[in-house]
C-alpha positions in Angstrom: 0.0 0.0 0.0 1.9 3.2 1.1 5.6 3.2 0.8 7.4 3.5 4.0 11.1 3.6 2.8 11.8 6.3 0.5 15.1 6.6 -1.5 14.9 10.4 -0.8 15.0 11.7 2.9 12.3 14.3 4.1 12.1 16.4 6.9 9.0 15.7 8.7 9.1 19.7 9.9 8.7 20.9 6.2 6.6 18.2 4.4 3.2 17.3 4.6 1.8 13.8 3.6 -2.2 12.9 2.1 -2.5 9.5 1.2 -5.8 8.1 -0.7 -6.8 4.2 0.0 -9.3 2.5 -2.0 -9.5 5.3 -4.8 -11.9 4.3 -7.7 -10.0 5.0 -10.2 -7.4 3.5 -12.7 -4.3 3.0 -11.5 -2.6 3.3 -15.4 -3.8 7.5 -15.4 -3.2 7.7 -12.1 0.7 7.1 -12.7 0.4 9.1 -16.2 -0.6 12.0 -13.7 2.0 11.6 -10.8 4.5 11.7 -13.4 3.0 14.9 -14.8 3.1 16.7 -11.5 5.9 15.7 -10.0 8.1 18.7 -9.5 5.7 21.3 -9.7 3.9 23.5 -7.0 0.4 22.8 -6.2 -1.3 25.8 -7.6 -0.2 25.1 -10.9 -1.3 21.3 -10.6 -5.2 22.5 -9.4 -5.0 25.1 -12.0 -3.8 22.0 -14.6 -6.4 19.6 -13.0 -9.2 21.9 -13.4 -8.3 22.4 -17.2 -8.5 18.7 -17.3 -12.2 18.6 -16.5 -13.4 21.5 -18.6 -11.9 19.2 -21.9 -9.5 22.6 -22.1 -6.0 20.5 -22.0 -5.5 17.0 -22.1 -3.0 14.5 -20.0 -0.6 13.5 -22.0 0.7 10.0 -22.0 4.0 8.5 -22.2 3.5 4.8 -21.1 0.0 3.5 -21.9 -1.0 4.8 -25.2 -2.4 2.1 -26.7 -4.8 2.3 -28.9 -4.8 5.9 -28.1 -5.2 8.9 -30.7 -3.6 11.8 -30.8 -4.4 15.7 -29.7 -4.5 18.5 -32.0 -2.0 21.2 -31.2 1.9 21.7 -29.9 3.0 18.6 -27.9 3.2 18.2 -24.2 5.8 16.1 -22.4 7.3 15.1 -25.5 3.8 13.3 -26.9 0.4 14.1 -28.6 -1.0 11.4 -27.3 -3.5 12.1 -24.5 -6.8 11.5 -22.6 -9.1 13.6 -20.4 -9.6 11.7 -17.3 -12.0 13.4 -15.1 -12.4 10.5 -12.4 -8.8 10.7 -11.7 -8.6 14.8 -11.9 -11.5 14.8 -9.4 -10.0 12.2 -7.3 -6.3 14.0 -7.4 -7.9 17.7 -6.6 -9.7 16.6 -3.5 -6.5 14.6 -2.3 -5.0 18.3 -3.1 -7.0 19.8 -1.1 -6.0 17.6 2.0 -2.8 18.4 0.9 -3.1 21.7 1.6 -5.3 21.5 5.0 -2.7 18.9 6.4 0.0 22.2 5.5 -1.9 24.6 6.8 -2.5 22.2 10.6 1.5 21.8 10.2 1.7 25.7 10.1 3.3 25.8 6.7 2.1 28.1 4.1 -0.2 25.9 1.4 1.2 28.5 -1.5 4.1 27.5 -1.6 4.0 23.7 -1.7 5.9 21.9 -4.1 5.3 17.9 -5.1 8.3 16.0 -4.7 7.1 12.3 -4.2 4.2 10.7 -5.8 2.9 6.8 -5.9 -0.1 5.0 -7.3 -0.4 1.1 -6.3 -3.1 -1.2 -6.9 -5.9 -1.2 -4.5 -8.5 -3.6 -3.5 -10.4 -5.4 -6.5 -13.9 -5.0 -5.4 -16.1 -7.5 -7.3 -19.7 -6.4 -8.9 -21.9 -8.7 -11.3 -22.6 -7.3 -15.0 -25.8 -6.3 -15.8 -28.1 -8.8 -16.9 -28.3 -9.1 -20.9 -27.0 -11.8 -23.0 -24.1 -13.1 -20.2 -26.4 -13.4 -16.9 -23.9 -13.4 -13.7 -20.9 -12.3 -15.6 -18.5 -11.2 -12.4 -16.4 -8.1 -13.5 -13.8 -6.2 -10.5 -13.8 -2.8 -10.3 -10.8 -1.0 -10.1 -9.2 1.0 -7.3 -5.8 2.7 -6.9 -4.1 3.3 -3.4 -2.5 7.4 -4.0 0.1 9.3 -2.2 1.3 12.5 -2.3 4.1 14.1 -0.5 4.7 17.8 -0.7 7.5 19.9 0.6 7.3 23.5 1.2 9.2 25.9 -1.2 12.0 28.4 0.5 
């Protein structure tokens, strides 16, 4: 679930921590969109997020693109490729939000957080039966993503 041992060190004084269990959401855009925010400050990533759901910009993606067509305009992180997931942007700016709570209880100032560490695993498989139709009692598992988020606070 959430990593314990991190090959970075952080000061526990000038970090803040959120961490999302049971997330249902898919764990392949969830990594796409750790990998886009890592190393940015949090304002930009809500403001990013937010462009997400209104179809404005799209998350580009490196690793599964599959199948996948292309956006129109200049690319972003080195691809066209790209999806608008608005499950996982939803899911991602309410986590940011707790982000920014858990800095402000810390005494830290929540403007000037910047991502350093982000991690997507696989959650619990919760099973749910198909609808009925032409396969009766078809099982399917729903997906779910365990998320964390580590943010240190900018000098």
């Amino acid at each position: 679930m959430a990593k314990k041992n991190y090959q970075a060190s952080f000061d526990p004084k000038k970090t803040c921590r959120v961490i999302g269990t049971n997330k249902p959401v898919s764990l392949k855009y969830s990594t796409e969109l750790i990998r886009e925010i890592k190393g940015k400050p949090v304002l930009r990533v809500e403001a990013f997020l937010n462009r997400i759901l209104e179809k404005k910009d799209h998350l580009p993606l490196r690793r599964y693109v599959s199948k996948i067509g292309h956006r129109k305009g200049e690319a972003k992180s080195f691809t066209k490729t790209g999806k608008y997931p608005m499950r996982v942007a939803k899911v991602f700016l309410r986590l940011l939000s707790d982000l920014k709570a858990n800095a402000d209880y810390k005494g830290m100032n929540a403007e000037k957080l910047l991502i350093v560490h982000g991690f997507a695993s696989l959650g619990h498989r919760r099973m749910s039966n198909q609808p009925q139709g032409r396969i009766s009692g078809k099982v399917r598992k729903n997906k779910s993503t365990h998320i964390e988020l580590i943010a240190l606070e900018a000098a």
